[in-house]
C-alpha positions as CSV (number, residue, x, y, z in Angstrom):
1,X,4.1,-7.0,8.0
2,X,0.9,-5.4,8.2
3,X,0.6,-1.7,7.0
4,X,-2.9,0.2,8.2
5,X,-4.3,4.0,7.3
6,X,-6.9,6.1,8.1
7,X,-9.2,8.2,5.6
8,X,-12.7,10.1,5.8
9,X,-14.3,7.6,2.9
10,X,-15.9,10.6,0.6
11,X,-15.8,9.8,-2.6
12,X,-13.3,6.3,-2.1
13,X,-13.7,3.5,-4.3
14,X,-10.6,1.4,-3.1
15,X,-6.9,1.2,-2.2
16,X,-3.9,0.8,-4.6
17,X,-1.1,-0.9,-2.2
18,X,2.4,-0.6,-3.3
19,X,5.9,-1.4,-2.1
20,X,9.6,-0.7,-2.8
21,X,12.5,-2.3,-1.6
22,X,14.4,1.1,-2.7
23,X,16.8,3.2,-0.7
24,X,17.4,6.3,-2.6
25,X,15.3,9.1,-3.1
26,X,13.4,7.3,-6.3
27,X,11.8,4.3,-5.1
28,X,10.4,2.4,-7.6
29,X,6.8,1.4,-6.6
30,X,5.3,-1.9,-7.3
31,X,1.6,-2.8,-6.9
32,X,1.3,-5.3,-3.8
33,X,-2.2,-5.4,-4.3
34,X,-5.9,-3.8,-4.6
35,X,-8.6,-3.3,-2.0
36,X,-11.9,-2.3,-1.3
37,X,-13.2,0.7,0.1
38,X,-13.9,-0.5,3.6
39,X,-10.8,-1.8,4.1
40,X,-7.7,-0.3,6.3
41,X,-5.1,-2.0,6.6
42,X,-3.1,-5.0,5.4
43,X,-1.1,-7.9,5.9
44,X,1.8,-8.0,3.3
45,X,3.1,-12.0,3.6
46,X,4.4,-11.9,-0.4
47,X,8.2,-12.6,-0.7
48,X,9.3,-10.4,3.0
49,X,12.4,-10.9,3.7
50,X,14.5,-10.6,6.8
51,X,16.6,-8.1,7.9
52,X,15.1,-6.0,4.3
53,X,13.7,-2.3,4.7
54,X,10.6,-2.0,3.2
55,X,8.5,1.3,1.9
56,X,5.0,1.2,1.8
57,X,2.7,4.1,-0.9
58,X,-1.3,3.4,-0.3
59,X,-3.2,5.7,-2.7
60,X,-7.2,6.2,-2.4
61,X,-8.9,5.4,-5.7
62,X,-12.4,6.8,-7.1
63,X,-14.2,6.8,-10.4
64,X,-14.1,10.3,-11.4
């Protein structure tokens, strides 16, 4: 599964990656994993499974 986004790169220090396996309207997140700035997108090989819906949160991170 690889996940990809776009952003503009002002003030962007890196990604959080997060994923639920969830179905109702409160997914509860767990951090997949941390990258750098430059990065956009990502290959998520940890524990898929088939036939499993997954949802995917990526949140910008800065240092102010």
């Amino acid at each position: 599964m690889t996940i990809g986004w776009t952003h503009d790169g002002k003030d962007v220090t890196g990604f959080r990656i997060e994923r639920s396996v969830d179905s109702g309207a409160q997914k509860t997140f767990q951090l997949v994993k941390t990258v750098g700035k430059t990065e956009n997108n990502y290959a998520d090989t940890q524990s898929i499974t088939a036939s499993t819906t997954y949802w995917y949160r990526v949140t910008a991170l800065n240092d102010t």
